[in-house]
GUROKE-610954 format. One record per atom (N, C-alpha, C): x, y negated, z negated. Coordinates in steps of 0.2 Angstrom, whole numbers, plus 5000, padded with zeros to 4 digits. Example, Ala and Ser with C-alpha at 12.3 -4.5 7.8 and 13.67 -1.06 7.14 Angstrom:
residues 2
506650284961/506250224961/506650164961/506450114965/506850054964/506450004961/
end
This chain:
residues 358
491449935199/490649955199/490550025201/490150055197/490050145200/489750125206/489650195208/489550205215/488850205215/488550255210/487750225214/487250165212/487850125208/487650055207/487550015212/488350005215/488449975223/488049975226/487650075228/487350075233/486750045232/486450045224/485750005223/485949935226/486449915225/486549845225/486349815233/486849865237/486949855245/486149855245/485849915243/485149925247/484649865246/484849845240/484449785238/484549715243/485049715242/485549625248/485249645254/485249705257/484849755264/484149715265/483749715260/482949725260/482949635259/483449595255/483149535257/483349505265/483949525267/484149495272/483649525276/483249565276/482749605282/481849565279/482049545274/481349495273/481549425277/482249395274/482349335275/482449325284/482649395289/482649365297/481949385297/481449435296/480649415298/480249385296/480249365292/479649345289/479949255288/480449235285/480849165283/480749105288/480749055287/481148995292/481748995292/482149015296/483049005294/483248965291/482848915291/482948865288/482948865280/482548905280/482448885271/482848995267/482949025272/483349095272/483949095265/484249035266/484849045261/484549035256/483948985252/483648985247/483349025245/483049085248/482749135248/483249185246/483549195249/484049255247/484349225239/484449165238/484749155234/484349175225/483749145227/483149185222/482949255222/483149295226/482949355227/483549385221/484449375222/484849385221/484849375212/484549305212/484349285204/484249325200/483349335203/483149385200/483249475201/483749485201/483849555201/484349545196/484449585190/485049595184/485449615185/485449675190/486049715194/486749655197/486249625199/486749565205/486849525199/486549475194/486549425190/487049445184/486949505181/487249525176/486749525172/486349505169/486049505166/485549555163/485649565156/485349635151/484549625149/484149655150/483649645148/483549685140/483149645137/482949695133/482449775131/482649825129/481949885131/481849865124/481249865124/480749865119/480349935117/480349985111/479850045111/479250005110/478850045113/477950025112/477750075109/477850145109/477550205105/477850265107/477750315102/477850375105/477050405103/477350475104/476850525101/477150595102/476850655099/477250725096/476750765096/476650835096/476150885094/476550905088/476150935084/476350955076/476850995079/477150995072/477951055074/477751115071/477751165074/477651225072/478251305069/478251325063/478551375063/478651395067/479251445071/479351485077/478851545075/478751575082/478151645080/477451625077/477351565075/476651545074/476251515079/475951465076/475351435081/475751435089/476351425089/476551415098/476751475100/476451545098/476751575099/476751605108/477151615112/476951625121/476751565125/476851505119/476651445124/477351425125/477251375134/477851385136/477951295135/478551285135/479051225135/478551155139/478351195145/477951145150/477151115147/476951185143/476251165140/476351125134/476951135130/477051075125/477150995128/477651005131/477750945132/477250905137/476750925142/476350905144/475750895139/475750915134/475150905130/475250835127/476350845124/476350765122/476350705126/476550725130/476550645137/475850645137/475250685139/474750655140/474350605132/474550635128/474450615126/474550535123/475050535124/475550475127/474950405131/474950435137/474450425143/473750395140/473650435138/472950435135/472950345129/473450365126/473550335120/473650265120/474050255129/474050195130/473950155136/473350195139/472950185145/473450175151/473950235152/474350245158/474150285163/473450285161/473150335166/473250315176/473550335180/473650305187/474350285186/474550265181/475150215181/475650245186/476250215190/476750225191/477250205188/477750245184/478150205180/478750235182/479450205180/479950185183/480350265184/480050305179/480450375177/480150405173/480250455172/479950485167/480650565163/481150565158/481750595156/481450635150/481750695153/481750745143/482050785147/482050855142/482350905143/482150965138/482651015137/482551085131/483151115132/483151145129/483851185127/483851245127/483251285125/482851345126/482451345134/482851375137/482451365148/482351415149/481851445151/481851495157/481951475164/482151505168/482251505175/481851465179/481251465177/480751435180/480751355179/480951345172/480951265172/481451235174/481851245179/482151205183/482051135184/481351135185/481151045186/480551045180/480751075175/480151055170/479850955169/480250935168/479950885166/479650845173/479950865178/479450855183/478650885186/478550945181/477950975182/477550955177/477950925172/477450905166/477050845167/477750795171/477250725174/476750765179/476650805184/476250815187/475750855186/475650875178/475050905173/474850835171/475250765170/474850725166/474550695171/474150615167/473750565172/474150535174/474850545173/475250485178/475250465184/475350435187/475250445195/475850505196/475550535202/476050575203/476850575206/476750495209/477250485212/477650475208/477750455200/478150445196/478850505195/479250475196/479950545197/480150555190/480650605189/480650625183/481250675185/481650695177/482250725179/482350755174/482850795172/482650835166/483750815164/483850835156/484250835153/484450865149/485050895147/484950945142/485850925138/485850915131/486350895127/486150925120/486051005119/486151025113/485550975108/485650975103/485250945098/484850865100/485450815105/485450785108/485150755112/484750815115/484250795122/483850755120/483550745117/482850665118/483250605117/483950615113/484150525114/484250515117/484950575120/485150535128/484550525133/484050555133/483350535137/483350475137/483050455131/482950375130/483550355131/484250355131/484750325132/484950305138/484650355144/484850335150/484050315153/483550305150/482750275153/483150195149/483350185143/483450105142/484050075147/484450115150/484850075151/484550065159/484350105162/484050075168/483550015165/483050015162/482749945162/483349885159/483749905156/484249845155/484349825161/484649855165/484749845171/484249835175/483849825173/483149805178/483149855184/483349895185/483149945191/482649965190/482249965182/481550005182/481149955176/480449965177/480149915171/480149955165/479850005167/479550065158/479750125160/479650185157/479750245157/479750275151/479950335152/479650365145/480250425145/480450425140/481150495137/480450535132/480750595130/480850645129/481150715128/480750745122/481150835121/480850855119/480950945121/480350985119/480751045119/480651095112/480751155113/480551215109/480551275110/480251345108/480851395106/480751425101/481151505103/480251535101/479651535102/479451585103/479251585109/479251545114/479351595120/480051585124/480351615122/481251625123/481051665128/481551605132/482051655140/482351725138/481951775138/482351835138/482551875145/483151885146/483151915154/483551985152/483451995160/483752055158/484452065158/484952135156/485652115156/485952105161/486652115161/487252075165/487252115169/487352195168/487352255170/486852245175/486352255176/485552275177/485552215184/485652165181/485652095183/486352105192/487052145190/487352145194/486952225199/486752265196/486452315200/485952295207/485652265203/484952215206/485352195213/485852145210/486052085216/486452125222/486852155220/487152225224/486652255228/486152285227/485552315230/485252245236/485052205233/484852155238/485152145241/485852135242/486452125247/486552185251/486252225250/486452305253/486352265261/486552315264/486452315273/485952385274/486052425271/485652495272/485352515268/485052575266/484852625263/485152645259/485652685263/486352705259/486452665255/486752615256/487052555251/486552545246/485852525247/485552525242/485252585238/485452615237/485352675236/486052705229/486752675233/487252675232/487252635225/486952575227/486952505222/486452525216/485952575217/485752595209/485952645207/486552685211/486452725206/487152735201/487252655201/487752635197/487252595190/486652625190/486352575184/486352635179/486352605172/486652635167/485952635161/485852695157/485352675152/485552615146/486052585149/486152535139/486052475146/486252455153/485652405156/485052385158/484852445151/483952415153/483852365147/484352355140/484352325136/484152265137/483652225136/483452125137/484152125136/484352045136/484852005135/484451955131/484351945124/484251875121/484651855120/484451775118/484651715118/485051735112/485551705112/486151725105/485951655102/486051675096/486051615087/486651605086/487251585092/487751595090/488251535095/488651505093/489051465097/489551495101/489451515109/489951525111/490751565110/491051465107/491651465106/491851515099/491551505094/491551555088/491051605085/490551625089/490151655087/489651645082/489551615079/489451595070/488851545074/488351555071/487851515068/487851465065/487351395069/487351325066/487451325059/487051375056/486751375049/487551375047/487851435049/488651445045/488951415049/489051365052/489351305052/489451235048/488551235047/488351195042/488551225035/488851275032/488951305026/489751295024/490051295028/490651285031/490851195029/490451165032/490351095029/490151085024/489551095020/489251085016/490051115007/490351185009/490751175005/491351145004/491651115011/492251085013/492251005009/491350985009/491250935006/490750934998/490950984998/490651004992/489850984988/489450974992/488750964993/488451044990/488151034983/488051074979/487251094984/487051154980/486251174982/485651144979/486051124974/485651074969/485351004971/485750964976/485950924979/485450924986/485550984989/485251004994/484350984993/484151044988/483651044986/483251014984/483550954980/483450874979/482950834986/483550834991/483450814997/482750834999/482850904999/482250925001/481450925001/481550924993/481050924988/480750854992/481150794992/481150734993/480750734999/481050765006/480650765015/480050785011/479950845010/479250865009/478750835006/478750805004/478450754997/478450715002/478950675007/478750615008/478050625016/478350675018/477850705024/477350715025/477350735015/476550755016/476150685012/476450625011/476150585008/476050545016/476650545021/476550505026/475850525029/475750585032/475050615033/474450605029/474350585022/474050575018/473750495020/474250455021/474250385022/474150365031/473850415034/473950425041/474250375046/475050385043/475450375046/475450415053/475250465052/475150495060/474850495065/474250445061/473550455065/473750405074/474250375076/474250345081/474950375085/475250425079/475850475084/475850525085/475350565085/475150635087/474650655087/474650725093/474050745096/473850815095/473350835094/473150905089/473350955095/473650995092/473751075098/473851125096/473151205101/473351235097/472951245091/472551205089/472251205083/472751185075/473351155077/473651135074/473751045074/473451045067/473350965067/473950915062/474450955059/474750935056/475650995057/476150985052/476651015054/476351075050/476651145054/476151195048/476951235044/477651175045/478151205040/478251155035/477851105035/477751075029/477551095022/478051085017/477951135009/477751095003/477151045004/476950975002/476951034994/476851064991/476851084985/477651114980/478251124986/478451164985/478951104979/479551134974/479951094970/480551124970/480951094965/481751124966/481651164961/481251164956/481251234953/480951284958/480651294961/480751344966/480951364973/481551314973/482051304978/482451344973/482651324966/483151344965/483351424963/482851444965/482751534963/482951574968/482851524975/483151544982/483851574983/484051634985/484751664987/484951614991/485651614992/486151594999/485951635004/486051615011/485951665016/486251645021/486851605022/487451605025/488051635022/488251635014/488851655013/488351675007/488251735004/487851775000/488251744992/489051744994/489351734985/489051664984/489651624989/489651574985/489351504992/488851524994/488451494997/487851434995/487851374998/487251344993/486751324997/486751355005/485951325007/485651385008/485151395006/484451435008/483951425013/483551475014/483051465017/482751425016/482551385009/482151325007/482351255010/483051235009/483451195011/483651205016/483551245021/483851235027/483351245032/483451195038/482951195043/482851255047/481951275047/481851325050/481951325058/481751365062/481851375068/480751345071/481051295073/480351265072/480151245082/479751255084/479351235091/479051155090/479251105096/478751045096/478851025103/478650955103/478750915108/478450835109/478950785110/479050725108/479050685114/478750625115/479050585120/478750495117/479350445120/479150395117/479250325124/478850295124/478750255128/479350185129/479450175135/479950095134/480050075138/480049995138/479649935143/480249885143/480249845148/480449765146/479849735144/480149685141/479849625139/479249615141/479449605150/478949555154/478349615156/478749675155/477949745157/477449765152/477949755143/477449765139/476949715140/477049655139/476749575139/476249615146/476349605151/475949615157/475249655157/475649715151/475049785151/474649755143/474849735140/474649685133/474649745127/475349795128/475649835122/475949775119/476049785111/476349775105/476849785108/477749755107/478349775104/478249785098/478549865095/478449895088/479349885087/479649885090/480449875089/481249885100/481549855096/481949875102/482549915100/482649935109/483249995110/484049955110/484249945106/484849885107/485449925107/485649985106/486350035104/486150075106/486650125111/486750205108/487450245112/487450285106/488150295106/487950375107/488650395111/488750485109/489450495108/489550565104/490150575104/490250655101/490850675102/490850755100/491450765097/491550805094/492150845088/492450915093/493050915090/493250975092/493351015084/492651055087/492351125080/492851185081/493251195085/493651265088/494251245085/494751215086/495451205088/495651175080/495151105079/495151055074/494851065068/494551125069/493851145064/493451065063/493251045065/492950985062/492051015062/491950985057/491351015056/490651015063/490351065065/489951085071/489651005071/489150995068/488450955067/488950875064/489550835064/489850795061/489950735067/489750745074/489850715077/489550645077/489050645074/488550575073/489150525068/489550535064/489850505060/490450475065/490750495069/490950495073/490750415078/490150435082/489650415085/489550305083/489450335077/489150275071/489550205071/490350215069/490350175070/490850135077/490650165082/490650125090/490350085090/489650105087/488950055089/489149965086/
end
């Protein structure tokens, strides 16, 4: 049994044995404890099922447009209340509240704990932040269902939110070790000494790299990489595409969205949506990964876009108690990773991988 299982476990057997000598008959203690023990899932084994009740989103925004300088914390506090809002969780205490971003400034360190305390949740509701690459909102919900499986919690709510237009820009490495030298001085001297090691190419910002680490290369030419290994024409592509957008803009039309999202920003809809656009004008688009013999474009490939998501989930007996619908349940999730460096296996293939575990 993991460890901070036990310890729930211990604290729990702790708190009946400290009901059953105050408050009990001795006599009737062993039946008490026995029912206490029942009802717990930790102790029984016993899986509940998480049921989603709802989500909700702020429209997705082309990067550098409508979100431009709004920060990570104002997105996603706009979709949790809306949330809140949507399904009279105003006061609520719920079991947790999970998301994350992959794009952070320094500052959000406890982002998604300051978003719960921009919303109407009760404040006492705790909240933790997660971060896995493209990944982060599932494992959110991956780790809020399995606590309710587990009965440690009734509901809670996962979550993801991200920007590049207001990107963590910091300063450089240089600049950055100048600084910290200088603050550690003991004197004058020394700090004095500690800048005058700073250089003019240290005042350059440090942005955020478009690039992976390990290889350098960009998702995009990673996915291009893919895209020819499995021979996935631009014809092919743009078909696909033609298709999302057509279907987006008819879901909007049929206001599919009118109970999943909340206006921001004066933006009421996704504003990278190409509801007119077709593969004859996809197909006039250059390559912009591999110029020769490249086949995804800028039409076909996804922009660098700003939002923010969160979705709600209950047991059984909390949706029933608060008298939310079950719209469907969480029953699987799986993760899993490639080795893209050593193995070459393609960057973004790990879901295939993933699939068949479940």
């Amino acid at each position: 049994m993991p460890y901070c299982r036990w310890q729930s476990t211990r604290r729990t057997i702790r708190r009946a044995f400290t009901v059953v000598r105050r408050s009990v008959d001795p006599m009737h203690a062993p039946l008490l404890l026995h029912s206490l023990v029942r009802s717990n899932p930790m102790l029984t084994g016993e899986i509940k099922r998480v049921a989603i009740l709802g989500g909700n989103r702020i429209p997705f925004a082309r990067s550098g447009s409508n979100y431009l300088n709004v920060s990570n914390q104002k997105m996603l506090s706009a979709a949790l209340n809306g949330l809140v809002s949507r399904y009279n969780l105003e006061g609520m205490l719920l079991g947790e509240v999970v998301a994350g971003a992959v794009m952070k400034h320094s500052r959000d360190f406890n982002l998604t704990r300051e978003c719960v305390l921009d919303s109407k949740l009760a404040p006492e509701t705790s909240a933790y932040d997660v971060q896995q690459a493209c990944g982060t909102g599932l494992e959110a919900a991956i780790l809020v269902a399995n606590k309710i499986a587990l009965g440690q919690i009734d509901a809670g709510i996962a979550g993801g939110v991200d920007t590049t237009s207001d990107a963590p820009i910091a300063v450089s490495d240089g600049l950055r070790k100048v600084l910290m030298n200088a603050n550690a001085a003991r004197s004058t001297g020394d700090r004095v000494k500690a800048f005058m090691g700073l250089r003019p190419s240290h005042l350059a910002p440090a942005l955020p790299q478009n690039g992976e680490p390990r290889t350098g290369m960009s998702m995009g030419e990673h996915m291009q990489i893919t895209a020819s290994e499995w021979g996935i024409t631009q014809a092919a592509q743009d078909e696909l595409t033609v298709a999302s957008h057509h279907n987006l803009a008819r879901a909007y039309e049929q206001g599919f969205f009118n109970d999943l999202l909340t206006p921001f920003k004066k933006l009421e809809r996704d504003n990278n949506l190409r509801a007119d656009t077709s593969v004859e004008k996809l197909a006039r688009l250059k390559p912009v990964f591999d110029k020769e013999n490249g086949t995804m474009t800028a039409g076909n490939s996804t922009p660098l876009t700003d939002g923010a998501s969160v979705c709600l989930l209950a047991s059984e007996e909390w949706a029933a108690a608060n008298d939310i619908p079950v719209l469907a349940y969480l029953s699987l999730g799986e993760v899993a990773a490639v080795d893209f460096v050593d193995k070459k296996e393609g960057l973004l293939m790990a879901p295939s991988y993933a699939l068949p575990r479940l």
